[in-house]
TIRO-2110 file (N, C-alpha, C; in Angstrom, 1 decimal):
// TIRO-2110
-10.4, 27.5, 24.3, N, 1, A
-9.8, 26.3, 24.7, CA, 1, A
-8.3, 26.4, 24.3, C, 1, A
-7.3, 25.9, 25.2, N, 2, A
-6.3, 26.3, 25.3, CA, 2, A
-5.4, 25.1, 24.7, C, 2, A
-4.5, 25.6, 23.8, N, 3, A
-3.8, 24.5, 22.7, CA, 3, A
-3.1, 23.8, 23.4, C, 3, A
-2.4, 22.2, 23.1, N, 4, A
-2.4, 21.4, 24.0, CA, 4, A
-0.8, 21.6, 23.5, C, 4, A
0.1, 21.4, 24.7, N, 5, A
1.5, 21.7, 23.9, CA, 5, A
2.1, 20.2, 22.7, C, 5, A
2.4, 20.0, 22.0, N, 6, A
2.8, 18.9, 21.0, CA, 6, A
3.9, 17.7, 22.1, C, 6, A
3.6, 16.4, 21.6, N, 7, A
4.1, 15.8, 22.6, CA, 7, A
4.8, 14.6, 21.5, C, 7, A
5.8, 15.2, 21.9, N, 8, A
6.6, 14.2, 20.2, CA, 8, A
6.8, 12.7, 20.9, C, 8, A
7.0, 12.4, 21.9, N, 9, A
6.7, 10.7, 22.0, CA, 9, A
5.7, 10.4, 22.2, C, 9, A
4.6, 10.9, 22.1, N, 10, A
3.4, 10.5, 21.9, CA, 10, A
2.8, 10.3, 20.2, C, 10, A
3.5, 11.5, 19.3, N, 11, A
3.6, 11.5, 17.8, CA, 11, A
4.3, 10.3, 17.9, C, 11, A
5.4, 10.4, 18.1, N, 12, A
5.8, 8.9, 17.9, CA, 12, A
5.7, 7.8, 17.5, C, 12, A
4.9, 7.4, 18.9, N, 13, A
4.4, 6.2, 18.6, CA, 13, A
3.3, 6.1, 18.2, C, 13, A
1.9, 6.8, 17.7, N, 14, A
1.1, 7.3, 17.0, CA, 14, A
1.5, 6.4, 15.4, C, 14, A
2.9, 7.3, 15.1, N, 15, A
2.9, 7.2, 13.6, CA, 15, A
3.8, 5.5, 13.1, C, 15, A
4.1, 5.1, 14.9, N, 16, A
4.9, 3.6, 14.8, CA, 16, A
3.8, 2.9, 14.7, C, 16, A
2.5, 3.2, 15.1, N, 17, A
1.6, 2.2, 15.3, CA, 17, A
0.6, 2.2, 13.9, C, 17, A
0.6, 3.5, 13.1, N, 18, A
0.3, 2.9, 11.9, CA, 18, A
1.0, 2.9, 11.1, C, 18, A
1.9, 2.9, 11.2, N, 19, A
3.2, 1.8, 10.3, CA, 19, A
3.0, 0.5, 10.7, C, 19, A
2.8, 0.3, 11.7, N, 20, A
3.0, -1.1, 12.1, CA, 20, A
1.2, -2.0, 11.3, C, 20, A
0.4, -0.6, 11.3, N, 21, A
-0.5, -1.0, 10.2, CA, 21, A
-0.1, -1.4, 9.2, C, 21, A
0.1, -0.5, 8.4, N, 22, A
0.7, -0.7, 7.2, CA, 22, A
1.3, -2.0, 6.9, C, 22, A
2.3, -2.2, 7.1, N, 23, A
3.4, -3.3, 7.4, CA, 23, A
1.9, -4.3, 7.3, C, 23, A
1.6, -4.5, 8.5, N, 24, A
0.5, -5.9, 8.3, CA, 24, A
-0.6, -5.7, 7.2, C, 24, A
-1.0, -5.0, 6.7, N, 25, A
-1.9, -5.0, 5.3, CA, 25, A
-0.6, -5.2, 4.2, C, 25, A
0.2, -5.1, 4.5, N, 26, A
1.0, -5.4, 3.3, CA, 26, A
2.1, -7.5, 3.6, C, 26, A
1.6, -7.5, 5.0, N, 27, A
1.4, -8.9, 5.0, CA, 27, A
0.7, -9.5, 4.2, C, 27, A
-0.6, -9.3, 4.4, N, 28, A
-1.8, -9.3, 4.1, CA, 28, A
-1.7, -9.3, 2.3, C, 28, A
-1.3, -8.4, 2.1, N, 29, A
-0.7, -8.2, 0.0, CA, 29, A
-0.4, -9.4, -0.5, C, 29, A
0.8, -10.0, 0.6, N, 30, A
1.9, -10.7, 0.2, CA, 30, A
1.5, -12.0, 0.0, C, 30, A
0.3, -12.4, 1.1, N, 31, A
-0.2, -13.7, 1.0, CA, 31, A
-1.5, -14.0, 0.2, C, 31, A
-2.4, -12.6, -0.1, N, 32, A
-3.3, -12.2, -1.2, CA, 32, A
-2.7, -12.8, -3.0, C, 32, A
-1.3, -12.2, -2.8, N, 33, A
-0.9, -12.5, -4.0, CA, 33, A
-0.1, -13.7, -4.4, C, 33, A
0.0, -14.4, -3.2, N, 34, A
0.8, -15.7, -3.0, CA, 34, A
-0.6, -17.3, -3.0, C, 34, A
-1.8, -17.0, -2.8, N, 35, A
-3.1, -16.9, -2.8, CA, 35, A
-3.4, -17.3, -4.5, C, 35, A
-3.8, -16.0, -4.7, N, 36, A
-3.6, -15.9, -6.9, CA, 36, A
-3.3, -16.6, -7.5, C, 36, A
-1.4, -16.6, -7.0, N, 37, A
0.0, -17.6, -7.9, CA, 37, A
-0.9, -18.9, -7.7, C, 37, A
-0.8, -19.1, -6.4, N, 38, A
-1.1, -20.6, -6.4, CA, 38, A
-2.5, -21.1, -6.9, C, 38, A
-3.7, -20.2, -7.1, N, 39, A
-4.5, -20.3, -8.2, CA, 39, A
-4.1, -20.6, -9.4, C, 39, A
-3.8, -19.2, -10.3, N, 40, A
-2.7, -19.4, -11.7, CA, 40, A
-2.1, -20.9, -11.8, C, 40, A
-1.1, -21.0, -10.5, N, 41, A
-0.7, -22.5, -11.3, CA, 41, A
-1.0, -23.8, -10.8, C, 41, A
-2.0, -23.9, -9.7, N, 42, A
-2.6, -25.0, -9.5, CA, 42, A
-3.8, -25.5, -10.6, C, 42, A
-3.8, -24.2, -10.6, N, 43, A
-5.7, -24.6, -11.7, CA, 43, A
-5.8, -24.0, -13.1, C, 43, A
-5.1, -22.7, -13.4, N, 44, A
-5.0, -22.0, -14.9, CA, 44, A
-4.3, -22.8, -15.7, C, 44, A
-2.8, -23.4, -15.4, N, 45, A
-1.7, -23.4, -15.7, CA, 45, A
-1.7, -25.4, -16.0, C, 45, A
-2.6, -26.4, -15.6, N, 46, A
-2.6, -27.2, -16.1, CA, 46, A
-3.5, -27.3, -17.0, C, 46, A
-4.8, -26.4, -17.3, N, 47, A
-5.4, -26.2, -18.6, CA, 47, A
-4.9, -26.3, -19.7, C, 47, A
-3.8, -25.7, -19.2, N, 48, A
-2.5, -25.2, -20.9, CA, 48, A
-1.6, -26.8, -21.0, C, 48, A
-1.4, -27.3, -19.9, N, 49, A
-0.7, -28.1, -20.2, CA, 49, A
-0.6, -29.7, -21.0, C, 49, A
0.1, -29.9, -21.9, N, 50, A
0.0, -31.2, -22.5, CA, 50, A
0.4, -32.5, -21.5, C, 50, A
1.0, -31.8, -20.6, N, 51, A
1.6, -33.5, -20.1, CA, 51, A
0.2, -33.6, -18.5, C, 51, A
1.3, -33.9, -17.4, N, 52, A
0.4, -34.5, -16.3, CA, 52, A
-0.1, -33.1, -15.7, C, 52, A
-0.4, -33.2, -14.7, N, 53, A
-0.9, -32.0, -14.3, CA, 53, A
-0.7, -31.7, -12.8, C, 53, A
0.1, -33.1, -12.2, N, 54, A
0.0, -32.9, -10.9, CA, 54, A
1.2, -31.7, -10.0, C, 54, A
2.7, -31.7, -11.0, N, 55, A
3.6, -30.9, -10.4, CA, 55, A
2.9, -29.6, -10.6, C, 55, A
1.6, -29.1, -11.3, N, 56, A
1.1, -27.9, -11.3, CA, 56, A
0.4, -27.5, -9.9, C, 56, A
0.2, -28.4, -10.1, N, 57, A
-0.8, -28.7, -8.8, CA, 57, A
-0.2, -28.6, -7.1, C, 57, A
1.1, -29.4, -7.2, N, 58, A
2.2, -29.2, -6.1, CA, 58, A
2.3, -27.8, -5.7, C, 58, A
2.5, -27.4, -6.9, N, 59, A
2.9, -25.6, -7.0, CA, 59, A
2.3, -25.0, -6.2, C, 59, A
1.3, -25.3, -6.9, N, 60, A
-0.1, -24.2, -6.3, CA, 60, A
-0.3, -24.4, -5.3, C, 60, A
-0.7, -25.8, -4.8, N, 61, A
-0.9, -26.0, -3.1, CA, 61, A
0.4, -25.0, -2.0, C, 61, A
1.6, -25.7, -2.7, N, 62, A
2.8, -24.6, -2.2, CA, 62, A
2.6, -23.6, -1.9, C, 62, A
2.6, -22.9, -2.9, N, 63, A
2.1, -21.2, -2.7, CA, 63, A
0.8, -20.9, -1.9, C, 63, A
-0.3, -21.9, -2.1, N, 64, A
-1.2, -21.2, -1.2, CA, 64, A
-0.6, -21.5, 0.3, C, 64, A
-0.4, -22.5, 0.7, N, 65, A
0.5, -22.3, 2.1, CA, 65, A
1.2, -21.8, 2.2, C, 65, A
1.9, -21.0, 1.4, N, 66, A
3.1, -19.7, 1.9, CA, 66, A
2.3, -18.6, 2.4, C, 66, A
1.3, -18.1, 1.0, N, 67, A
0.2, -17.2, 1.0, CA, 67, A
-0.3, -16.8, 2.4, C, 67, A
-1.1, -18.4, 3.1, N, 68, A
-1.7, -18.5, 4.1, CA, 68, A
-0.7, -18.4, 5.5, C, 68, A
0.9, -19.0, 5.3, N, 69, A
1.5, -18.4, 6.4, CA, 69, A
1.8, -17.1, 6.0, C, 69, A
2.0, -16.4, 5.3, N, 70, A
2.0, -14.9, 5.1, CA, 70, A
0.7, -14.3, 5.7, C, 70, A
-0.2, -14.5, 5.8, N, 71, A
-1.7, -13.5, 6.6, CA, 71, A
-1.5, -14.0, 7.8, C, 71, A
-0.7, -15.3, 8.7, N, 72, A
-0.8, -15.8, 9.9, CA, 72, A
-0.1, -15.0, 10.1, C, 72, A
1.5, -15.0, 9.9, N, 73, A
2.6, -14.5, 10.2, CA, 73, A
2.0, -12.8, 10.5, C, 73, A
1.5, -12.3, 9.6, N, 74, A
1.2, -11.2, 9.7, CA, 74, A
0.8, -10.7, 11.2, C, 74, A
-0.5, -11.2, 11.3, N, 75, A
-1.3, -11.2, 12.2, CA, 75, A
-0.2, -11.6, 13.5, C, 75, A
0.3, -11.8, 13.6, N, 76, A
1.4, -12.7, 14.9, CA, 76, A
1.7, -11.5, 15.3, C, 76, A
3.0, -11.2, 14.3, N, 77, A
3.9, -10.0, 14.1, CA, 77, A
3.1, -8.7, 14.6, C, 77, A
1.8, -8.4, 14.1, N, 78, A
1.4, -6.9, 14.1, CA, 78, A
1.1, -7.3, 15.7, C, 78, A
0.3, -8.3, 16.0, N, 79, A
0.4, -8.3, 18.0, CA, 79, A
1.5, -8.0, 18.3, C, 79, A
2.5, -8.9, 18.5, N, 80, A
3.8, -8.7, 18.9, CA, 80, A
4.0, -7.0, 19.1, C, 80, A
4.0, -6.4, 18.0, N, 81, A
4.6, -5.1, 18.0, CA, 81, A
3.6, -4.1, 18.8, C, 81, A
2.6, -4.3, 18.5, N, 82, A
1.3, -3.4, 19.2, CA, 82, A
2.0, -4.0, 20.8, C, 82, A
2.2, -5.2, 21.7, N, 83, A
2.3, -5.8, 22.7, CA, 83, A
3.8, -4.6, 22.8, C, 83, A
5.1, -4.7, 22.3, N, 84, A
6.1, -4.3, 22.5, CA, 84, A
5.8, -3.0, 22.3, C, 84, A
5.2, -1.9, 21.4, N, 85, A
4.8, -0.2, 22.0, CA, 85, A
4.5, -0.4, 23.2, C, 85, A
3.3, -1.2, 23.4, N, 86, A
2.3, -1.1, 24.4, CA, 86, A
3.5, -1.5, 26.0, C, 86, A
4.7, -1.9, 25.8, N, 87, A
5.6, -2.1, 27.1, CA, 87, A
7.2, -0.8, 27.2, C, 87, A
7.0, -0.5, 25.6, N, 88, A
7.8, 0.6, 24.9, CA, 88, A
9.2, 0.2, 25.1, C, 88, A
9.2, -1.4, 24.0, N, 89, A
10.1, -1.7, 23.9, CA, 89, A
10.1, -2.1, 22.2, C, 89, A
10.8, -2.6, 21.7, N, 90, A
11.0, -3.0, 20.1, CA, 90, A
10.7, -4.5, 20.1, C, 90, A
10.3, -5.3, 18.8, N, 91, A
9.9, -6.2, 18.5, CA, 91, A
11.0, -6.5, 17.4, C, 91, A
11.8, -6.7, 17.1, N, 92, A
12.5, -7.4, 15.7, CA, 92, A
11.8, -8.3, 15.2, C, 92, A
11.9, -8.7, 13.9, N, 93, A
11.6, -9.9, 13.1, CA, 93, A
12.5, -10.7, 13.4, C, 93, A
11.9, -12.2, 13.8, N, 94, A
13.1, -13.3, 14.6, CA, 94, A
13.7, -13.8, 13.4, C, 94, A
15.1, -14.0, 13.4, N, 95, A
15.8, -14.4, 12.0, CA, 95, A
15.3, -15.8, 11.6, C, 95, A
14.5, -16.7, 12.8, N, 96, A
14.0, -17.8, 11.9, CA, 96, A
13.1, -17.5, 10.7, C, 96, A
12.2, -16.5, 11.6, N, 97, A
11.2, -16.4, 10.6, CA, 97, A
11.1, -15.5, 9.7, C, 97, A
12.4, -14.9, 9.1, N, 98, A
12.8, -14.7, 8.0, CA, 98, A
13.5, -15.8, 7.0, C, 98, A
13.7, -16.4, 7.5, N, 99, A
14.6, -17.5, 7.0, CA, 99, A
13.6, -18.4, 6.0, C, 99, A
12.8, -18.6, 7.3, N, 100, A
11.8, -20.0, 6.9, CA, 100, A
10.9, -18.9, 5.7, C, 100, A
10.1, -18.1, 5.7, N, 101, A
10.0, -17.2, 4.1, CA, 101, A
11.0, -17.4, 2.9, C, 101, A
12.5, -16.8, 3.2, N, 102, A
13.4, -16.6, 2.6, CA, 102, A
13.2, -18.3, 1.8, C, 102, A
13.4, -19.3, 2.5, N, 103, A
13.8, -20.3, 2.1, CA, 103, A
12.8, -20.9, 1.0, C, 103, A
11.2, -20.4, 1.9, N, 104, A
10.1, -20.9, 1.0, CA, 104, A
9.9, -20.3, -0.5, C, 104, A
10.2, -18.9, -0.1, N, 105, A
10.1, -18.3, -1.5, CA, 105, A
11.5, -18.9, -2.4, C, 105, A
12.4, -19.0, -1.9, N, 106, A
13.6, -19.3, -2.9, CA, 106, A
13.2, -21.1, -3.6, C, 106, A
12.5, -22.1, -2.4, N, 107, A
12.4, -22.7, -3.1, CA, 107, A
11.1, -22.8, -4.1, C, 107, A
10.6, -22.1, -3.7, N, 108, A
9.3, -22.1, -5.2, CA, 108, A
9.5, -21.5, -6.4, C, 108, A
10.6, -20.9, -6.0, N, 109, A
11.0, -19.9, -7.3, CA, 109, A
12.0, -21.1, -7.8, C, 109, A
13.0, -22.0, -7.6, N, 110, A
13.5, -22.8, -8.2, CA, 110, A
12.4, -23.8, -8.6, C, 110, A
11.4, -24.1, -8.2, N, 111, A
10.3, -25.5, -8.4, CA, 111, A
9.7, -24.6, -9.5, C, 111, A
9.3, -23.7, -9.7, N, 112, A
8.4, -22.9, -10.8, CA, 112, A
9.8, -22.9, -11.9, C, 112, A
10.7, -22.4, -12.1, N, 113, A
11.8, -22.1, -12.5, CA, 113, A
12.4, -24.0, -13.9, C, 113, A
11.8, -24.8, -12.9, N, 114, A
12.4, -26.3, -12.9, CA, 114, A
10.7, -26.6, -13.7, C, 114, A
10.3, -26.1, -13.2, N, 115, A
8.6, -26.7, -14.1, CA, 115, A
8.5, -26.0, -15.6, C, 115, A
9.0, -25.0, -15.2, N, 116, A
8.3, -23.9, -16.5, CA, 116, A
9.7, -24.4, -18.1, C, 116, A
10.9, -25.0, -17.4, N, 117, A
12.0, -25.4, -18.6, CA, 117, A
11.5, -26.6, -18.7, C, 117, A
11.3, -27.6, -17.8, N, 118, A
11.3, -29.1, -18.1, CA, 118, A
9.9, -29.2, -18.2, C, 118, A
9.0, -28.9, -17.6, N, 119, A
7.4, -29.7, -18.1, CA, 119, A
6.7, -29.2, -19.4, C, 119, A
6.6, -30.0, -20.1, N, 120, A
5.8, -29.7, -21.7, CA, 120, A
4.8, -28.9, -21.6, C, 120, A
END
């Protein structure tokens, strides 16, 4: 059988497409561990606490809806890009939806940041 000659745009996109794996299991990480947080401080984290319990609780609901638009978003994005090989064109991340992440994580890191000095 006669060796097949190497077909580097075919490697190519081969090695884009599991990257483009990758990339979504590590969506997938991001909202796994965003998932956790909002366990830890919806539910662990008012055990410990002396005062109310509800801004713990805010928290946590927060983070699990980031969590859970992190596995959505994932899931969107990895179509998209499989869709844009499959036309063999590029897919960018839309600056909204960096933003609206950017924004979510910035504000929960000030709300945890604001809970963890001020709530007893």
């Amino acid at each position: 059988m006669a060796e097949q000659p190497f077909d580097e745009a075919r490697d190519a996109t081969r090695r884009t497409r599991l990257a483009n794996e990758r990339t979504y299991l590590a969506w997938w990480r991001t909202g796994l561990t965003s998932l956790a947080v909002s366990f830890g401080a919806g539910r662990l984290l008012p055990e410990l606490s002396k005062g109310s319990t509800w801004p713990y609780e805010v928290i946590g609901i927060l983070f699990a809806v980031v969590g859970v638009a992190f596995i959505v978003q994932g899931y969107l994005r990895q179509r998209r890009i499989d869709d844009a090989l499959d036309q063999g064109r590029y897919a960018p991340l839309e600056g909204k939806v960096a933003l609206v992440f950017a924004a979510a994580g910035g504000a929960l890191g000030v709300a945890t940041i604001v809970l963890v000095v001020v709530h007893p």
